[in-house]
Every structure is written in structure tokens, then in C-alpha cells.
TITILUM-525752 format. One record per residue (C-alpha): y, z, x; chain; residue number from 1. Coordinates in steps of 0.25 Angstrom, whole numbers, always signed. Each point is the difference from the previous one (the first is absolute). Example, Ala and Ser with C-alpha at 12.3 -4.5 7.8 and 13.67 -1.06 7.14 Angstrom:
# residues 2
-18/+31/+49/A/1 $
+14/-2/+6/A/2 $
END
This chain:
# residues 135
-24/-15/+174/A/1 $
+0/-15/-4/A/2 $
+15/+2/-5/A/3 $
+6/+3/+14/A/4 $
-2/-15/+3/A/5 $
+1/-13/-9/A/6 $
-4/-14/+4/A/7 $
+7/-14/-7/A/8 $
+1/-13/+1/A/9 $
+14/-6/+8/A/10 $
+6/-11/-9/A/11 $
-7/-10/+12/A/12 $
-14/+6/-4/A/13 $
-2/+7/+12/A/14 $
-5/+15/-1/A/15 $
+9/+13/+3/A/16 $
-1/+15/-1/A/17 $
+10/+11/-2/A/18 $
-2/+16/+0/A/19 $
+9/+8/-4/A/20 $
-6/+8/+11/A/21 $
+2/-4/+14/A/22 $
-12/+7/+2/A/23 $
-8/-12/-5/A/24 $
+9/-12/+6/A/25 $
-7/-4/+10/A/26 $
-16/+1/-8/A/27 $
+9/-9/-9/A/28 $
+5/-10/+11/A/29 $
-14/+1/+6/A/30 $
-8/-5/-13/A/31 $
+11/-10/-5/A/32 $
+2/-7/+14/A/33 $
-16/+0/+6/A/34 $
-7/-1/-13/A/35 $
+12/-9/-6/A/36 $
-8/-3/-15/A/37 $
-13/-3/+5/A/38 $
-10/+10/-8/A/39 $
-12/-1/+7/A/40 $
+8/+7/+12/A/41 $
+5/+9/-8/A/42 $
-15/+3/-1/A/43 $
-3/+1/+15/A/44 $
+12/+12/+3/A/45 $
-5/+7/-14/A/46 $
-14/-1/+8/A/47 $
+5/+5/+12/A/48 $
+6/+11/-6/A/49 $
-12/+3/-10/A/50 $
-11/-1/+11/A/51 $
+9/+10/+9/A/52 $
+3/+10/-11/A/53 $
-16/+2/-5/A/54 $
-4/+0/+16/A/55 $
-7/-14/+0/A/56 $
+10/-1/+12/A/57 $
+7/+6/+10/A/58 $
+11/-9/+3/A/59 $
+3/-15/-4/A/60 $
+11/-7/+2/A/61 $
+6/-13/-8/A/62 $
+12/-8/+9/A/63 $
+10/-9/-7/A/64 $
+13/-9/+4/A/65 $
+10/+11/+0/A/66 $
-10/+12/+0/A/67 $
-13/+8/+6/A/68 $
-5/+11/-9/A/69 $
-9/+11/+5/A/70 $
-10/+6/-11/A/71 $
-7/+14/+4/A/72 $
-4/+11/-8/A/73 $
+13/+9/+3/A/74 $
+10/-13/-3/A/75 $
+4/-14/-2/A/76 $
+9/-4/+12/A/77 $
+9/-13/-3/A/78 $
+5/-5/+13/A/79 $
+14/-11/+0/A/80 $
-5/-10/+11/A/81 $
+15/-2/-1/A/82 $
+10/+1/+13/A/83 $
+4/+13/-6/A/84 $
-14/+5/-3/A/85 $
-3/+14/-7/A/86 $
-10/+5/-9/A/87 $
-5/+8/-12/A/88 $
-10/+7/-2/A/89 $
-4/+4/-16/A/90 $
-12/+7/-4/A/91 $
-13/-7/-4/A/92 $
+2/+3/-14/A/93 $
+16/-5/+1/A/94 $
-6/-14/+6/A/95 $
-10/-2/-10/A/96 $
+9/+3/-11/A/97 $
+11/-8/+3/A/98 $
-11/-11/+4/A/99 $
-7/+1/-13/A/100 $
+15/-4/-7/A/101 $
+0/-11/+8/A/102 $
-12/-5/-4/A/103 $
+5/+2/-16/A/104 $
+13/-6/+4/A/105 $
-6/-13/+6/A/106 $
-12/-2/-11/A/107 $
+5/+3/-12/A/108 $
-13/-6/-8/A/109 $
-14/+3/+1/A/110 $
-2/-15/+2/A/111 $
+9/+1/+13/A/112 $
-7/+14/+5/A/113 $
-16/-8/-3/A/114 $
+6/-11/+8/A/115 $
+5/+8/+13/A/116 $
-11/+10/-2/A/117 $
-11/-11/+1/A/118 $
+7/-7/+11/A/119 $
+0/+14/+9/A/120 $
-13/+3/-4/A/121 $
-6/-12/+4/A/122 $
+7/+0/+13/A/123 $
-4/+13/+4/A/124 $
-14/+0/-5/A/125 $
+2/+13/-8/A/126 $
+4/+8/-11/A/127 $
+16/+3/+0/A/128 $
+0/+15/+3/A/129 $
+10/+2/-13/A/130 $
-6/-8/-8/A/131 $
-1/+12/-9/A/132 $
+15/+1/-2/A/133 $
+7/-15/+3/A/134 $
+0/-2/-16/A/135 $
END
């Protein structure tokens, strides 16, 4: 799965994504426009998924600048708060894939994922629920 989409860096640094299946387009928009590079959200949408996905919550939600995403059990919902609207819905297991990518893409070192991994931890007062797997 984490070959139908691939994030890169525009000549002006900021973040993009492309999928060779439009299915994905907008997860990829969604995570490249709200998150932008900033890990330690990254780690709040992978939490939201991760705590729905093993039942720890029913439904969370995580709003951005261009986006409102809807995390259940049965789907991950990426809303445009564009004009033109629409959504996407992808499996949890699709969303966390995808998610876990990006993570990879925007910490590329264990330095930067200790960085961003103590920064979320701290804030939340918890251990990241993915802990296990971010590495």
C-alpha cells in the first residue's frame, strides 16, 4: 500500500504528495496541507486513528486549515472545507498506513522521531499508542 502514494519536497521546500491512485489523493492533500511538516501532528492523526482502531475510542476528530477528518472504527473520513467540498473515506487500516509513511517521510532520523515523539508525549501526558511501530 505505501506505494500508491509518495511524498516530496517542492524545489521551495514545502511538502507535496502524489498517488498514482486517485484513490488516496485526497489522505495525501489532507496530511501534506494540515499536518504541513510538523511531526508531532503527524503523531496526533496517527493517535487518532490508532485509539479508534483498537476500540480505545469510538470517534475522534482532528480539524485543520483546509480539512476535517472523521476517525471511527469503520472509516477515516477527510473532509475539503473548501467551497467545492467532498470527502473520502478510507479504511482505518488504509489511514494508518499512509499516516505511518508520512511519519517516515518527515523524520527520517531516529534523532528527529525521539525529538517529536518526546515533544507529543509530553503534551499529551501519555505514551504515543504506536509507539511499538514508529521506528
Amino acid at each position: 500500500m505505501t506505494d500508491l502514494i509518495d511524498f516530496y519536497r517542492h524545489e521551495r521546500g514545502f511538502v507535496l504528495s502524489r498517488s498514482r491512485d486517485a484513490h488516496y489523493r485526497d489522505l495525501g492533500s489532507w496530511l501534506t496541507s494540515d499536518i504541513q511538516a510538523y511531526a508531532p501532528d503527524c503523531l496526533d492523526v496517527l493517535s487518532c486513528v490508532e485509539d479508534v482502531r483498537f476500540g480505545r475510542s469510538a470517534l475522534d476528530e482532528w480539524e485543520g486549515n483546509s480539512c476535517y477528518t472523521r476517525f471511527t472504527p469503520f472509516g477515516v473520513t477527510v473532509e475539503s472545507l473548501s467551497p467545492e467540498g467532498g470527502s473520502t473515506t478510507y479504511t482505518p487500516d488504509e489511514a494508518h498506513s499512509v499516516m505511518l509513511q508520512y511519519w517516515q517521510f518527515l523524520t527520517p532520523t531516529g534523532e528527529k522521531k525521539n525529538r517529536a515523539l518526546a515533544s507529543w508525549e509530553g503534551g499529551n501526558e501519555r505514551e504515543h499508542p504506536c509507539r511499538p511501530h514508529l521506528w
